[in-house]
C-alpha positions in Angstrom: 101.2 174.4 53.2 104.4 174.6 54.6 102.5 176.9 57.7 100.3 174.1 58.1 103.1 170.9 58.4 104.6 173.5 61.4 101.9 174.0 63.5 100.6 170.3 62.8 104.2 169.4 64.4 103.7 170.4 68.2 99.8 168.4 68.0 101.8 164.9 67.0 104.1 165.7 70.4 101.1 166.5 72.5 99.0 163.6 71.0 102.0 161.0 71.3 102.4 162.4 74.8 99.0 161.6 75.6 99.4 158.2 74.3 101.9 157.7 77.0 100.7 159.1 79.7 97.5 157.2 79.2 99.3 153.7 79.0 100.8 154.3 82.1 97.4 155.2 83.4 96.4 151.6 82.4 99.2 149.6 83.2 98.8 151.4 87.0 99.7 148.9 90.2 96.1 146.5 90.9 94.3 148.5 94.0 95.4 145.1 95.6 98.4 146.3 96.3 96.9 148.3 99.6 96.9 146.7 102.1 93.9 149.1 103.5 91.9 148.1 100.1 92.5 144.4 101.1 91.1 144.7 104.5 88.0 146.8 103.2 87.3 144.3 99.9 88.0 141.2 101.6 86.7 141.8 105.3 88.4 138.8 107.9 84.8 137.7 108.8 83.9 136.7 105.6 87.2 135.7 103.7 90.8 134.3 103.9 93.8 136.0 102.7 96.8 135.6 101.5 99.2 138.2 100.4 103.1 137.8 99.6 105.5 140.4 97.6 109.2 139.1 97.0 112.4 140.0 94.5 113.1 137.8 91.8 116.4 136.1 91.9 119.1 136.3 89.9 118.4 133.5 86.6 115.2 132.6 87.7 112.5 133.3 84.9 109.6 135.5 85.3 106.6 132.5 85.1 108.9 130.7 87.3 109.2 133.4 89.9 105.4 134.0 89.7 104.5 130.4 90.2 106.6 130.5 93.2 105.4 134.4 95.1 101.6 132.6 94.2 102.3 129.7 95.9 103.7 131.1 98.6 100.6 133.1 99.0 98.8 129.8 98.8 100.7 129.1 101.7 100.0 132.5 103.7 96.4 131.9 103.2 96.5 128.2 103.9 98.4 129.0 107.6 95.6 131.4 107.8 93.1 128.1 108.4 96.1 125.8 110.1 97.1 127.8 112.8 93.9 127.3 114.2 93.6 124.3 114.0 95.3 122.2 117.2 93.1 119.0 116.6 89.7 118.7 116.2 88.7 118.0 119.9 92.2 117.2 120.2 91.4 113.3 119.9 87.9 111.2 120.5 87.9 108.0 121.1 85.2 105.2 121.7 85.4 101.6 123.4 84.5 98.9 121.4 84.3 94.9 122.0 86.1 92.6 119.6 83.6 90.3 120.8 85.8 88.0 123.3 85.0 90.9 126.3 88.4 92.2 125.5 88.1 96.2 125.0 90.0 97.5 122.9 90.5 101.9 123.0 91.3 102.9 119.7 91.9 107.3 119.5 90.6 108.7 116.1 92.7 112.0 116.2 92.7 114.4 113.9 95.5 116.9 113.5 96.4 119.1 110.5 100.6 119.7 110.5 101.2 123.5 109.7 102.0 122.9 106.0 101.2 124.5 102.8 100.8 121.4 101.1 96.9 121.5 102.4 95.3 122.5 99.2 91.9 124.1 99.7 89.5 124.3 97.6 88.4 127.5 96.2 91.5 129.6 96.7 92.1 132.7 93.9 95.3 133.8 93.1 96.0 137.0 91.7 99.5 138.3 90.6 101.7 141.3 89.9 105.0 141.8 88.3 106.5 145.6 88.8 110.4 146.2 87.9 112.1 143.3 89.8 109.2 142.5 92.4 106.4 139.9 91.9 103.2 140.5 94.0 101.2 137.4 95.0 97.1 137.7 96.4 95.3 134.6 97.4 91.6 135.0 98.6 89.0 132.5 99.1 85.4 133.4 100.4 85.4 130.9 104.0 81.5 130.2 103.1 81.9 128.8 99.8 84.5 126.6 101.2 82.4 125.5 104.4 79.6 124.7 102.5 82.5 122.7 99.7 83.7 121.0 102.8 80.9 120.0 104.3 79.3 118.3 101.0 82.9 116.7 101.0 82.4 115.4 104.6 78.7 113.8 103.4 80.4 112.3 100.3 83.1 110.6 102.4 81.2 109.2 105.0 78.9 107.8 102.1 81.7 106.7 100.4 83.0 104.4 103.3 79.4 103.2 104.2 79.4 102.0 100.8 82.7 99.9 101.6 81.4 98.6 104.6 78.7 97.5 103.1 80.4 95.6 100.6 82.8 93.8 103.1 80.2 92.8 104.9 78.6 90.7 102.0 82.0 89.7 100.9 82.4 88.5 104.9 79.3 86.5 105.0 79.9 84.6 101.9 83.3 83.6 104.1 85.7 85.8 101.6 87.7 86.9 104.1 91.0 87.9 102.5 88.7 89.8 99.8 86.7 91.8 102.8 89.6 92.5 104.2 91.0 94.3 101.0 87.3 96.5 101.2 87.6 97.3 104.7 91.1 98.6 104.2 90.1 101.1 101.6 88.1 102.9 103.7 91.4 104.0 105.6 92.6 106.9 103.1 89.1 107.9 103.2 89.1 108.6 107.0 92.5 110.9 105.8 90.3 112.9 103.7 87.4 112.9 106.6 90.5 114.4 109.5 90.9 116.8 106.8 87.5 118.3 106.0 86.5 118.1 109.5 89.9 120.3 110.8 89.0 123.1 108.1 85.6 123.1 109.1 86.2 123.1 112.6 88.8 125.9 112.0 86.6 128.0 109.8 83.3 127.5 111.5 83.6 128.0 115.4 80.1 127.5 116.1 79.7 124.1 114.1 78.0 120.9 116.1 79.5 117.9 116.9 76.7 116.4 114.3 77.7 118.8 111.9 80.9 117.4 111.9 79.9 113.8 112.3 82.3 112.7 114.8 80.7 110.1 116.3 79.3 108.9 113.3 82.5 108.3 112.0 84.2 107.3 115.0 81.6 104.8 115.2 82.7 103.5 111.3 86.3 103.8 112.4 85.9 101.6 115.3 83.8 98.8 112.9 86.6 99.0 110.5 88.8 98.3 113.3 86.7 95.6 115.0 86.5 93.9 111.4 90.1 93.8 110.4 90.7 92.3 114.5 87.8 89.9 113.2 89.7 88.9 110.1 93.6 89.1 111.6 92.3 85.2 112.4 92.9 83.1 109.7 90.8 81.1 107.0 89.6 78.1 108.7 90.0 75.0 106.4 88.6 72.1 106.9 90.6 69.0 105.8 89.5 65.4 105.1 91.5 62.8 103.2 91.4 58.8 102.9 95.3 58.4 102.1 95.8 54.4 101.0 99.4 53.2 101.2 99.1 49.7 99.5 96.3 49.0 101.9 97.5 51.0 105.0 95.8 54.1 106.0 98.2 57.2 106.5 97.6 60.9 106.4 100.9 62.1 104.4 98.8 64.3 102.0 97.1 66.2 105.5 99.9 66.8 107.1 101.9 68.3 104.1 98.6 70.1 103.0 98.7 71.8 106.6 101.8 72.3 106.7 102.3 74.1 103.6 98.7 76.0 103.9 99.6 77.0 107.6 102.4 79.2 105.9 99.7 81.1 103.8 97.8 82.1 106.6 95.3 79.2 106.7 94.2 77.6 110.2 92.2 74.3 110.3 89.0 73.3 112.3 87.8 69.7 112.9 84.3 71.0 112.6 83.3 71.6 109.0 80.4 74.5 109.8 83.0 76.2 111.0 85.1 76.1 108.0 85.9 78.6 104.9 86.8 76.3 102.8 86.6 72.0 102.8 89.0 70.0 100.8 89.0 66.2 100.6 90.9 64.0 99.1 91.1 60.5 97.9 94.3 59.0 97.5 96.0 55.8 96.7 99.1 54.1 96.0 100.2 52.1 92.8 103.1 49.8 92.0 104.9 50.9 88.5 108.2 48.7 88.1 111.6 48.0 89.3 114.6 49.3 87.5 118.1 49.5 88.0 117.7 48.1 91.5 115.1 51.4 92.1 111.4 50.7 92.5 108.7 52.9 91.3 105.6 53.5 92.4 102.5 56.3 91.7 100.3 58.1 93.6 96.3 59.2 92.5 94.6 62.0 94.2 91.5 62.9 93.6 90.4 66.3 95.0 87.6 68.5 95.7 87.4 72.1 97.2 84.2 73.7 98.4 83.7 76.9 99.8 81.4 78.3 102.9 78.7 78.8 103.4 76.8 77.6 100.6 79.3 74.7 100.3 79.5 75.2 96.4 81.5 73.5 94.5 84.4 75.4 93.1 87.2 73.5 92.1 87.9 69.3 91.5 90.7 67.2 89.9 92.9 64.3 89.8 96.6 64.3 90.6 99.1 61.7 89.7 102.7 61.6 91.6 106.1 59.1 90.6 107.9 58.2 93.4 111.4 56.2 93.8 113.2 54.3 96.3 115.6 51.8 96.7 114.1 50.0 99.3 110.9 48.8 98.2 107.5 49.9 96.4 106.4 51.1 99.5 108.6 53.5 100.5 108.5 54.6 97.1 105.0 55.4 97.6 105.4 57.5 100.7 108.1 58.9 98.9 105.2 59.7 96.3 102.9 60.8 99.0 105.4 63.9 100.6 105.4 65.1 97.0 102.2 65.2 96.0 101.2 67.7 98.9 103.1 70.4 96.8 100.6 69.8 93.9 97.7 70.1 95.6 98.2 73.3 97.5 99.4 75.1 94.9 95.6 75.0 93.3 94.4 75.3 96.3 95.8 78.5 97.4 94.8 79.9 94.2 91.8 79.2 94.6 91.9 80.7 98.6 93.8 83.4 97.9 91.6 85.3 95.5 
């Protein structure tokens, strides 16, 4: 027995030894390492890499210094597409009318800063942490992301169509301020167009101008632009009122009206087809009493908005306003009047405005 415990002895060394030298085997550097492996498993014609190997610093956390070596390979890769990138075409440009025979040149460029804040789509990232070192391996396969990038492009251009689309209904029914607001959000989606098309262009040396859609988009870019110089000119209103002043016709409620709605981006047209929006009003004057050597005196309006095209009817009520003066119930009343403008507009914009 005691025989057997001695020669079981040197199999428990040779067995543990085993054990180790096999845990070593597995825990072995990643072939990725090479930079000879790298180039044969991920060949230049068919994918991007990245590859970045740095110390970890003194108090910084293993995740932490991980997350950094990766991103930096991120980065590596990224520069990989940007550095290739000048511009796509440098710029392109198109003349379009604003409809007054005025031309105006607008230049639809499209350049790509050398930054790793590009985020493409599709990158891997492996890592590797060996005694104080971290390893970082990005790859991405450049046909996977041509073929993301272009679906991206179709999807974009779609997606400002749609806006267009929609401005243009909201800029025949006269909403101006609210076609505006669509037109404009086509203007990050161009961003994300500049992008896609730089990558592509950068990836895919042989890709078509049609591929690319320049001039389909340049020819969106220059409606958007041709819109929002169509809609820099304010909302026409068109203004009527019948302003009694104790049997005297003034126009104190008009001129404050404009005055006030001038300031809010509103112009005013004498011809009501032309208009955006008609307000009229019916005012007069009444005497209240005398008091205190002041007299008193009220103002009715009676107001109705109605918007273009379809002249509907969107908005209508009656306004009352005190006025005082010493001088007499008159000049109370055109006191009356100035005030009263205030009232009125600030229903009215809110009605415009929106």
């Amino acid at each position: 027995m005691e025989s057997l415990k001695r020669n079981a002895k040197p199999f428990v060394l040779i067995l543990f030894l085993f054990l180790i030298f096999y845990t070593v085997q597995a825990q072995k550097d990643p072939a990725w390492l090479a930079n000879s492996w790298r180039t044969a498993q991920y060949p230049s014609n068919v994918y991007l890499t990245g590859y970045v190997q740095d110390e970890k610093n003194n108090n910084e956390s293993t995740a932490d210094a991980v997350g950094r070596v990766t991103a930096m390979a991120r980065g590596n890769l990224t520069e990989s597409i940007i550095s290739s990138i000048k511009s796509v075409n440098d710029s392109y440009s198109q003349s379009i009318s604003d409809g007054k025979s005025e031309t105006i040149k607008e230049t639809f460029q499209s350049e790509i800063q050398v930054s790793s804040d590009l985020e493409i789509n599709g990158v891997k990232v492996e890592s590797y942490v060996k005694d104080n070192t971290v390893y970082g391996f990005a790859y991405a396969n450049k046909y996977e992301i041509i073929g993301y990038y272009k679906s991206t492009l179709n999807m974009k251009v779609q997606q400002i169509e749609g806006h267009i689309n929609t401005a243009n209904e909201l800029e025949e029914k006269r909403e101006k301020i609210k076609a505006k607001e669509e037109f404009n959000k086509t203007l990050p989606v161009f961003e994300d167009i500049k992008e896609a098309q730089g990558i592509l262009s950068a990836l895919d040396k042989n890709i078509s101008q049609d591929e690319l859609k320049m001039q389909k988009t340049m020819r969106l870019y220059n409606e958007v632009v041709q819109a929002n110089t169509r809609l820099e000119q304010a909302v026409l209103v068109y203004i009527s009122t019948q302003e009694d002043l104790f049997g005297e016709n003034i126009s104190a409620i008009e001129s404050g009206l404009k005055a006030i709605l001038a300031e809010n981006d509103c112009s005013f047209t004498a011809e009501e087809q032309n208009a955006d929006w008609k307000l009229y009003v019916n005012a007069s004057s009444q005497e209240f009493n005398y008091s205190n050597k002041v007299y008193f005196s009220y103002v009715v309006a009676e107001v109705q908005l109605f918007k273009a095209p379809s002249d509907k009817h969107v908005y209508q009520d009656a306004f009352e306003q005190k006025g005082a003066h010493s001088k007499s119930y008159q000049a109370a009343a055109g006191k009356a009047y100035k005030e009263i403008s205030n009232l009125i507009s600030d229903k009215i914009l809110n009605w415009i405005n929106h």
